[in-house]
C-alpha positions as CSV (number, residue, x, y, z in Angstrom):
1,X,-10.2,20.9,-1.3
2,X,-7.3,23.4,-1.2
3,X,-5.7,23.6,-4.9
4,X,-2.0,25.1,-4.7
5,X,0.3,25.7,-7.8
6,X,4.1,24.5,-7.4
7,X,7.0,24.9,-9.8
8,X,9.4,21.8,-9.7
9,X,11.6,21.6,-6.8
10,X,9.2,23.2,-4.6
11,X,7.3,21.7,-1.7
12,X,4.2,21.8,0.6
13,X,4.6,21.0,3.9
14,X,1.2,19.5,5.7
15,X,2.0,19.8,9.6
16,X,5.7,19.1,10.9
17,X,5.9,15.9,9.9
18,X,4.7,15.7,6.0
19,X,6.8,17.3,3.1
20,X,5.6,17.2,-0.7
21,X,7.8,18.1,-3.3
22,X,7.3,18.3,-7.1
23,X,10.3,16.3,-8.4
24,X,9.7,15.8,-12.4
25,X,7.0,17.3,-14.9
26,X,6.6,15.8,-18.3
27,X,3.7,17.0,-20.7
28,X,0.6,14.7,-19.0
29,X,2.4,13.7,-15.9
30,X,3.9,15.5,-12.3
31,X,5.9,13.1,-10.2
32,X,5.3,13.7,-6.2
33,X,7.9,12.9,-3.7
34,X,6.5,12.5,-0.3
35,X,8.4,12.8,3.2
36,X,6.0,11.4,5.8
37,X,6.3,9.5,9.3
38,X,6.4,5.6,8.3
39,X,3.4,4.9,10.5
40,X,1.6,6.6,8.0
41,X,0.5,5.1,5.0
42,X,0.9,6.9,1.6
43,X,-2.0,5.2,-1.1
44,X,-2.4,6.2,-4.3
45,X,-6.2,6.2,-5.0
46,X,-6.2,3.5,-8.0
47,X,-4.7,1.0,-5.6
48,X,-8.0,1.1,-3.4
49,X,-10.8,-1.1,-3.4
50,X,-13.6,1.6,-4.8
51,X,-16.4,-0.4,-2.8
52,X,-14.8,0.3,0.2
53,X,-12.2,3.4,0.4
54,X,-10.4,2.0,3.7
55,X,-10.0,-1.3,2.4
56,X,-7.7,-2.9,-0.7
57,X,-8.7,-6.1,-1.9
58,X,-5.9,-9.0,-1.5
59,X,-5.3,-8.4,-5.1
60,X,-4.6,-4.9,-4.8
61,X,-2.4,-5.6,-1.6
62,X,-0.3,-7.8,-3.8
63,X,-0.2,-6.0,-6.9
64,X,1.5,-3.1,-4.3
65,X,3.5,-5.5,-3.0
66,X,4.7,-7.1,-6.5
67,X,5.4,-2.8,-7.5
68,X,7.8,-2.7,-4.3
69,X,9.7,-6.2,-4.4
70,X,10.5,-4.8,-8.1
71,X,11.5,-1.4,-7.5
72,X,14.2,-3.2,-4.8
73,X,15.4,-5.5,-6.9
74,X,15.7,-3.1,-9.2
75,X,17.9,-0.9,-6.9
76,X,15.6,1.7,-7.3
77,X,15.8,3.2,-3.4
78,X,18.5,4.3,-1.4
79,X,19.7,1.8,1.6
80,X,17.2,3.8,4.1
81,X,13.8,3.6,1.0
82,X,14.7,0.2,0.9
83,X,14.4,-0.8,4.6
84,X,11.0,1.5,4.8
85,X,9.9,-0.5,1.2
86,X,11.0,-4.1,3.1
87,X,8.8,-2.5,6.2
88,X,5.7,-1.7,4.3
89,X,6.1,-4.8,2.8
90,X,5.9,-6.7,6.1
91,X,2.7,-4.6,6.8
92,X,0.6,-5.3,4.0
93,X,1.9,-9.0,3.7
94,X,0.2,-9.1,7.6
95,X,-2.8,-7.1,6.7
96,X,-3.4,-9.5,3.3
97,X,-3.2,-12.9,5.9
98,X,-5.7,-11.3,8.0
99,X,-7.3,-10.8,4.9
100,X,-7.4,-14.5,3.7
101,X,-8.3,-15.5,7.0
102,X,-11.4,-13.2,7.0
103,X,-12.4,-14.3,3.5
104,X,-12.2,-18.0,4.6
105,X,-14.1,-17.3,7.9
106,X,-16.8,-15.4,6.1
107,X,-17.3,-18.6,3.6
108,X,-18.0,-21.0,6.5
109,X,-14.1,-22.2,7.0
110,X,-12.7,-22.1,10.0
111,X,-9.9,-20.3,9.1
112,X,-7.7,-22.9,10.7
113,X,-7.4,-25.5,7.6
114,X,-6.3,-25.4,3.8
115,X,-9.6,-23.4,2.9
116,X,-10.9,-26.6,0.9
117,X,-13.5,-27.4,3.2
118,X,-16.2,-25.7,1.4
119,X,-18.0,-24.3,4.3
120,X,-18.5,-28.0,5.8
121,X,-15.6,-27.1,8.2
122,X,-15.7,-29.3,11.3
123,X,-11.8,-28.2,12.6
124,X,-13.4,-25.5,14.7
């Protein structure tokens, strides 16, 4: 782990595409702003599943998704913040359906009904 000291305003770059900048200390907390590709997901480490580091559970992919829709609405994020926001929002609405589907094949649904088959699925 590489531990750097920054002064607000400054900023770290990480390759040619990533840029982090200190934007506000307060006495227990330092707010991050991070420039990064929009491929590339930014995660803070409390919104992970801790079984599984790679995976969020579908709570924890709503919970983000809930944090986003109300920063919007709020008006929050510039016009451009807001499209990547609505974007990222698309993406982990996808990724939590797959996720639902998953849970509902791995209980013995097919995947194709309600989900209130209880494992005696005969759609497939």
């Amino acid at each position: 782990m590489l531990i750097l000291q920054r002064k607000l305003g400054e900023t770290i770059k990480i390759g040619k595409n990533i840029e982090i900048s200190v934007v506000e200390l307060s006495k227990n907390q330092v707010k991050l702003g991070i420039t990064a590709p929009e491929d590339m997901a930014i995660i803070r480490d409390d919104a992970v599943c801790k079984d599984s580091p790679e995976k969020k559970t579908s709570s924890a992919i709503m919970e983000e998704v809930a944090g986003l829709l109300l920063e919007i609405a709020a008006g929050s994020y510039s016009r451009q913040k807001t499209r990547q926001a609505m974007k990222r929002v698309e993406r982990l609405m996808r990724k939590y359906a797959d996720l639902k589907v998953a849970e509902k094949k791995s209980s013995g649904c097919c995947g194709k009904c309600d989900g209130n088959c209880s494992g005696g699925c005969n759609h497939g």
